[in-house]
MDAnalysis code that builds the backbone (N, CA, C; Angstrom):
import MDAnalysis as mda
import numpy as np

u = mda.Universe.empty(237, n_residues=79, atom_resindex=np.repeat(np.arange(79), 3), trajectory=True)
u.add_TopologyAttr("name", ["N", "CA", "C"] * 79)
u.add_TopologyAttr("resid", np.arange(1, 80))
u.add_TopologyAttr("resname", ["UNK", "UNK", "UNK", "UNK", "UNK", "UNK", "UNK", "UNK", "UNK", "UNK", "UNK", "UNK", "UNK", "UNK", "UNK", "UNK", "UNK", "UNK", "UNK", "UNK", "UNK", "UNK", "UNK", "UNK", "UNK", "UNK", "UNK", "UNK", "UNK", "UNK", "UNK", "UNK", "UNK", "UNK", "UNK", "UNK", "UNK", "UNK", "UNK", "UNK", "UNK", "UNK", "UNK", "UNK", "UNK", "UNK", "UNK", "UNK", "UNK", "UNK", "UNK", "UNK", "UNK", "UNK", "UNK", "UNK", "UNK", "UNK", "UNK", "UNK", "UNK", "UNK", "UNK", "UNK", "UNK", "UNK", "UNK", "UNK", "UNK", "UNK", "UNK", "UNK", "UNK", "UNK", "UNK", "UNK", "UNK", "UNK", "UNK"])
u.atoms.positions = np.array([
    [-141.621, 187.926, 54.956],
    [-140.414, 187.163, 55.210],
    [-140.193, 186.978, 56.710],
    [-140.326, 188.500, 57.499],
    [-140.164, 187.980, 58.855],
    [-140.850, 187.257, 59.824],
    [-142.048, 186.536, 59.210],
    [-143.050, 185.921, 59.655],
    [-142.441, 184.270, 59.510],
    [-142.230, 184.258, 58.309],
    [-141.319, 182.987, 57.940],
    [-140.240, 182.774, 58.462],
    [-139.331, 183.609, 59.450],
    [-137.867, 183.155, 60.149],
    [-138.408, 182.971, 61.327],
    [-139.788, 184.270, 61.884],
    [-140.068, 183.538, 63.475],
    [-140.775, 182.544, 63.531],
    [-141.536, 182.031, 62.252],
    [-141.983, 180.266, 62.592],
    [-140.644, 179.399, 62.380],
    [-139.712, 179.583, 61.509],
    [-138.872, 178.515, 61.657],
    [-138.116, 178.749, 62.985],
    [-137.447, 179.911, 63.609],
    [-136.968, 179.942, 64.805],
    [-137.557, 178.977, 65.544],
    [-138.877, 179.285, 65.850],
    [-139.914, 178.907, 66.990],
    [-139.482, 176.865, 66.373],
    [-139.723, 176.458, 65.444],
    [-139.492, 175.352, 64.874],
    [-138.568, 174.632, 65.322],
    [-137.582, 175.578, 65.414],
    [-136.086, 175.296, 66.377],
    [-136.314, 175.256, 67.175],
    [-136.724, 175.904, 68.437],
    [-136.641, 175.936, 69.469],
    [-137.307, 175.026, 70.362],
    [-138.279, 174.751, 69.132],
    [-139.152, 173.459, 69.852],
    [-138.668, 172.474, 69.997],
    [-137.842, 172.179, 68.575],
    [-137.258, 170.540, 68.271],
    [-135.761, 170.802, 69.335],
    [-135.337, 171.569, 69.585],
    [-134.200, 171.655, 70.166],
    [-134.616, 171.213, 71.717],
    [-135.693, 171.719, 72.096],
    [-135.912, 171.680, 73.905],
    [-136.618, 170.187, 73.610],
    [-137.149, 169.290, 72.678],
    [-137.540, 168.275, 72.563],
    [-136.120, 167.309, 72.391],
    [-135.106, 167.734, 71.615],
    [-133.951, 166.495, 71.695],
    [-133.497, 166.929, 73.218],
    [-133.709, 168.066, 73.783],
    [-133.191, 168.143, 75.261],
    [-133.690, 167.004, 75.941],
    [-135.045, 167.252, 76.125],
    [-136.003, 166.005, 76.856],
    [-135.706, 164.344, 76.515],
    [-135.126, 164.526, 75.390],
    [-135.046, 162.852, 74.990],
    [-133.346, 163.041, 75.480],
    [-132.620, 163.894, 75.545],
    [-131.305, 163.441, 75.887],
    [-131.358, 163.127, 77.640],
    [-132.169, 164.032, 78.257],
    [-132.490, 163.416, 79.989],
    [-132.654, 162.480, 80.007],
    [-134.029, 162.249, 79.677],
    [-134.635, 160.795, 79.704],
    [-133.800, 159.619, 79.245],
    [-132.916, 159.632, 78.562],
    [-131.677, 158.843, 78.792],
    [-131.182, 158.437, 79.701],
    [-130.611, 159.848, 79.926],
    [-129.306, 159.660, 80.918],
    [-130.379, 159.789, 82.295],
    [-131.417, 159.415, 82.562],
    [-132.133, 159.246, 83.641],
    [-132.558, 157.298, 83.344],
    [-132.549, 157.251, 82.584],
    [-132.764, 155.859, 82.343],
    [-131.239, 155.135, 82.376],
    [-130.217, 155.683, 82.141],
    [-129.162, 154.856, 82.307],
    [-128.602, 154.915, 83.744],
    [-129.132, 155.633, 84.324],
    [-128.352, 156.182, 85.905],
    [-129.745, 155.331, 86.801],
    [-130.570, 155.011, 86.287],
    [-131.723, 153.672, 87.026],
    [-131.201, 152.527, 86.662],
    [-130.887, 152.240, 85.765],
    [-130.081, 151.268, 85.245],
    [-129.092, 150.570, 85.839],
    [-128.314, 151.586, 86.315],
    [-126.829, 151.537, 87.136],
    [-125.700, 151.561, 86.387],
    [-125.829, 152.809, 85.652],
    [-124.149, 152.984, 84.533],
    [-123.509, 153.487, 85.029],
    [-122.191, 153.312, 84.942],
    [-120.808, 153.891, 84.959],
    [-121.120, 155.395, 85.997],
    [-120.775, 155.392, 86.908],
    [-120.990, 156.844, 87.409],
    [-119.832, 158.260, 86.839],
    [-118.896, 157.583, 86.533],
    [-117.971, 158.926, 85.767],
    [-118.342, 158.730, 83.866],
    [-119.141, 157.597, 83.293],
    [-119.955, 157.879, 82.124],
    [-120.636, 158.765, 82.154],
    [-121.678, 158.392, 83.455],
    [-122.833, 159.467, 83.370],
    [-122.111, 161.172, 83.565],
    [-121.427, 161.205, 84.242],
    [-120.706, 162.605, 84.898],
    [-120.610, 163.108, 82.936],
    [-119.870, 162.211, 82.260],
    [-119.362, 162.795, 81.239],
    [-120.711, 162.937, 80.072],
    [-121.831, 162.116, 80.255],
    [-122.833, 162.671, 79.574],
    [-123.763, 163.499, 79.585],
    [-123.622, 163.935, 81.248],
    [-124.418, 164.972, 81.876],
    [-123.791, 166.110, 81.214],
    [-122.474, 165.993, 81.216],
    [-121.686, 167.265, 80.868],
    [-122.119, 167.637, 78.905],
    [-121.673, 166.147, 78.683],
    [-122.313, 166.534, 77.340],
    [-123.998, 167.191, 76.846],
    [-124.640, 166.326, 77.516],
    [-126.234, 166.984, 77.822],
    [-126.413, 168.778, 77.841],
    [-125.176, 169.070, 79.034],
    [-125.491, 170.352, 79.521],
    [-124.777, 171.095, 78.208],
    [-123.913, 170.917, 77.410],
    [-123.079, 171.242, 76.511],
    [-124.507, 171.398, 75.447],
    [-124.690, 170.705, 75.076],
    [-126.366, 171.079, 74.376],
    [-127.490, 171.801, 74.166],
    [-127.255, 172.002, 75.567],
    [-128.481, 173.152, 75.882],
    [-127.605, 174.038, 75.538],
    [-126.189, 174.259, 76.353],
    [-125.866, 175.927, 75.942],
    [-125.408, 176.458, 74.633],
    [-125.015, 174.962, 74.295],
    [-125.121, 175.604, 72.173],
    [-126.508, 175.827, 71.545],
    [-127.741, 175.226, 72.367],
    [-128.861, 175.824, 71.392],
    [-129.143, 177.056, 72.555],
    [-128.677, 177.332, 73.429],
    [-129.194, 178.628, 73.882],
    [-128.240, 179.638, 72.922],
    [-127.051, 179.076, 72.126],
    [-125.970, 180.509, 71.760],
    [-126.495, 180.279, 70.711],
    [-126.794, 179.081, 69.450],
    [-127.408, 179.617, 68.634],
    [-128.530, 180.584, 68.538],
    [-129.860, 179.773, 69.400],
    [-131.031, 181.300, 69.400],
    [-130.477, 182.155, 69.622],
    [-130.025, 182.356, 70.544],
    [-129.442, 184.150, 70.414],
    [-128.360, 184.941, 69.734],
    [-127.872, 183.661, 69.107],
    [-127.254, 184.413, 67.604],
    [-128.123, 184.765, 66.949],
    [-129.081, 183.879, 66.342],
    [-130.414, 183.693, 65.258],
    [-130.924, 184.978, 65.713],
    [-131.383, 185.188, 66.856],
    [-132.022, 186.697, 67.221],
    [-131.648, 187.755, 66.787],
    [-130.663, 187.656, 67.432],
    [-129.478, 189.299, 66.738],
    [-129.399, 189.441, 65.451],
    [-129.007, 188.315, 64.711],
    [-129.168, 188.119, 63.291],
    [-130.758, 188.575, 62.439],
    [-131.752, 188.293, 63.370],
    [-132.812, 189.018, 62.619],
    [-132.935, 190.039, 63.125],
    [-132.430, 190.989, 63.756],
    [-132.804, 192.243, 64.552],
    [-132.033, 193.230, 63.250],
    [-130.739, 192.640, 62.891],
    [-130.112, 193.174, 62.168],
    [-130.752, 193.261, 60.851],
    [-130.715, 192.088, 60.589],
    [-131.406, 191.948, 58.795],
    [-133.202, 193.418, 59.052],
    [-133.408, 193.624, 60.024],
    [-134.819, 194.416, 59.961],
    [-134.468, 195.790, 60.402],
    [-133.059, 195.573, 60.680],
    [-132.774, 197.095, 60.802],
    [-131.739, 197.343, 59.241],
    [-131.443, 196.334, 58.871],
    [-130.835, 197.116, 57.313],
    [-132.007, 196.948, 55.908],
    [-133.090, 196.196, 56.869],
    [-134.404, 196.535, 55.497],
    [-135.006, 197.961, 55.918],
    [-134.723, 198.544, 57.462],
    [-135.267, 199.957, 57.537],
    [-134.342, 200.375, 56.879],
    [-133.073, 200.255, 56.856],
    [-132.107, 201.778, 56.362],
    [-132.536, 201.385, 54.803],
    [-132.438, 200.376, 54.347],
    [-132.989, 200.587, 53.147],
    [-133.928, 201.197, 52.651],
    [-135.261, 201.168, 53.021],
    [-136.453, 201.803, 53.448],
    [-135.927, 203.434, 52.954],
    [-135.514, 203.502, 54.368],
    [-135.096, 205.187, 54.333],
    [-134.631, 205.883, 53.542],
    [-133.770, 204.840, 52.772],
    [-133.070, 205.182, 51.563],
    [-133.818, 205.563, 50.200],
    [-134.860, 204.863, 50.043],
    [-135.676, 205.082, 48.870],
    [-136.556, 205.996, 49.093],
])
C-alpha cells in the first residue's frame, strides 16, 4: 500500500510543479504582451497563492502517511 501513496504523491507533485510552469509562462506571456500592470500584480499573487497551497497540501499528505505507518506499527505490536 505504501508504495501506492508514494507513487501517487510523487504523481502530485509532478502535475502540481507542471500547472506551476504553465501558470508562469502565462503570466510571462501576458506581461510581454503588455497587460494591465496591477492585473498582473494580482495574478502573480494568485500564482504565488498556488504554490503555497500545493506546498501545504504535500506536507499535509506527508504527515498523513507518517501517521497511517505509525498506527499500522502499533497495530503490528498489538498482535
Amino acid at each position: 500500500m505504501e508504495g501506492k501513496i508514494k507513487t501517487s504523491l510523487e504523481s502530485v507533485l509532478q502535475s502540481m510543479e507542471q500547472l506551476n510552469l504553465v501558470f508562469e509562462a502565462r503570466l510571462l506571456a501576458l506581461k510581454q504582451d503588455g497587460a494591465d500592470e496591477q492585473d498582473l500584480r494580482s495574478l502573480e499573487q494568485g500564482v504565488l497563492a498556488m504554490k503555497d497551497a500545493g506546498r501545504l497540501y504535500l506536507t499535509w499528505a506527508d504527515h498523513f502517511v507518517e501517521r497511517m505507518n505509525e498506527a499500522e506499527a502499533y497495530d503490528d505490536l498489538m498482535e
